[in-house]
Phi, psi and omega in degrees: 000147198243152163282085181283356153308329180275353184247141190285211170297320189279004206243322187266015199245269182342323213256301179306337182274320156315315188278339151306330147269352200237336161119203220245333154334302169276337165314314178321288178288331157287003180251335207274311183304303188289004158304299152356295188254032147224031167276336195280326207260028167330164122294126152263157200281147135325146189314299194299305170325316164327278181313325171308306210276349172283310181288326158317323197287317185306304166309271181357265204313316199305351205075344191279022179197127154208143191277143129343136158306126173123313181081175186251152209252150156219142184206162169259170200230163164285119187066007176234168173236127234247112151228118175275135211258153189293143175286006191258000000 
């Protein structure tokens, strides 16, 4: 029995269409595996992010930086590097 509760939207979108086509046994069952694998298929951060967020995080506790609520856009430039306060 799957908890639909527990699911986002796109997830409960996926699953009433699977169990209409496929009926509600095998939908069932084909959701839950690929539910599975694609809670096991998380994205991992990349180095630099790592890095970004680490040396920040240092600045954080130290006081001399605190991010705003909405957060910041960071992009590179030509020879720089671009940081932008978030459009929210």
């Amino acid at each position: 029995m799957i908890d639909e509760t527990a699911l986002t939207k796109g997830q409960l979108r996926k699953l009433n269409a699977l169990r209409k086509s496929l009926g509600p046994a095998i939908a069932d069952e084909a959701f839950s595996k690929w539910l599975d694998r694609e809670v096991n298929d998380e994205p991992q951060a990349d180095e630099n992010s790592r890095a970004i967020a680490d040396t920040l995080w240092s600045l954080i506790r130290e006081g001399r930086l605190s991010i705003r609520r909405g957060g910041y856009i960071v992009r590179r430039g030509r020879g720089r590097v671009i940081v932008e306060a978030s459009g929210h």
